[in-house]
Structures are given as C-alpha cells and as structure tokens.
C-alpha positions in Angstrom: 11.7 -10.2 0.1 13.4 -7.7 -1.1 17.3 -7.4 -1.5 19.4 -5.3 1.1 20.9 -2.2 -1.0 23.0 -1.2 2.1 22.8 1.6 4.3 22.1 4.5 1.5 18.7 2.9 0.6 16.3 3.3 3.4 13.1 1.8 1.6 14.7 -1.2 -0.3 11.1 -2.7 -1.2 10.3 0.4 -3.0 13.9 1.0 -4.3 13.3 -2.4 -6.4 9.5 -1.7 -7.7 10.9 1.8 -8.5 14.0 0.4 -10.2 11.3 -2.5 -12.2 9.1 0.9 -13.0 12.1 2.3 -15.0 13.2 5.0 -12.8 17.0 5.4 -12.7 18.9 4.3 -10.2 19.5 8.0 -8.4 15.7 8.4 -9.1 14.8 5.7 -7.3 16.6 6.2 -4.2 16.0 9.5 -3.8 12.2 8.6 -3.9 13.3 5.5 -1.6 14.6 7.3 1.0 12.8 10.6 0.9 9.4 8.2 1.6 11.4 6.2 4.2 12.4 9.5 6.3 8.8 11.1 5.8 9.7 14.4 3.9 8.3 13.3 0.6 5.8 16.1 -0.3 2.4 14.7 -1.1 1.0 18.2 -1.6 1.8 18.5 -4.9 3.3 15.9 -6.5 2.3 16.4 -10.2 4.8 18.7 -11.9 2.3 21.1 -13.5 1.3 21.9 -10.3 4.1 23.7 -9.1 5.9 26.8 -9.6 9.0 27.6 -11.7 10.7 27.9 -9.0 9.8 24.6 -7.4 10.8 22.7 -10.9 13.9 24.7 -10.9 14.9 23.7 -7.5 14.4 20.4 -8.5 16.3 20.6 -11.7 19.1 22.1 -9.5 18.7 19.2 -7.0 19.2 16.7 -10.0 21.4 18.5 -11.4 19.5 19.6 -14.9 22.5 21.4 -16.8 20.8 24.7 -18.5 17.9 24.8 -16.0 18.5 28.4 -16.1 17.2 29.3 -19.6 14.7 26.8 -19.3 10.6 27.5 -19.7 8.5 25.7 -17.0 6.9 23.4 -19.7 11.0 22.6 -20.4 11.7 22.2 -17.2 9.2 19.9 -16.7 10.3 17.8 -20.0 13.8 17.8 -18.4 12.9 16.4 -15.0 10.3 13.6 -16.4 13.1 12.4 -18.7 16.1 12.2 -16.0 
C-alpha cells in the first residue's frame, strides 16, 4: 500500500513508483497529480513530438532558466535532465 503523501499528492501509488523510477520529487508529483485530475496529455507525450513552443512552455512551467535562447533539441536536453 502505498504511503499517504498528504493532500498535494493526488496519485500517491504513482507518486512512489515515479519517485523509485528516479524522477525528482517535483517531477513526480506533477505527473501524480496531473494523471489523478485527468489533464495529462496523452496525445503527444514524447518530446520530439512537439513544437518549440510546447517544450518552451514546459521549460517555463519548470522553471528552465535560459529557456529563451534555447534550440528545441536543447530544450528538450533541459527538460529530460530536470
């Protein structure tokens, strides 16, 4: 069973096999809780996949500092390695 994370994880379960996976902690509950409240997007999940744009969003959303001068292919690189 899987421990109780409090009220910010909504998908503890997937939280911890996340967590065991090696994503980071902020990773992992964004994942967690994006799956738990149905908008994780499924249409395109592999990074090379989507636009600039998209992967800059993204690096905005994580907070990717110099996302700005960033190449897609970097971009990429910097969101697979947070």
């Amino acid at each position: 069973m899987a421990k109780d994370h409090g009220p910010q994880i909504k998908d503890d379960k997937l939280y911890e096999d996340l967590r065991k996976d090696g994503a980071s902690k902020e990773k992992a509950a964004r994942i967690a809780n994006a799956k738990a409240e149905g908008s994780l997007d499924h249409k395109s999940t592999r990074l090379e996949d989507r636009t600039k744009e998209e992967l800059y969003d993204e690096a905005r959303d994580i907070g990717i500092e110099g996302r700005s001068d960033m190449t897609k292919d970097e971009l990429i690189d910097a969101i697979r390695s947070h």
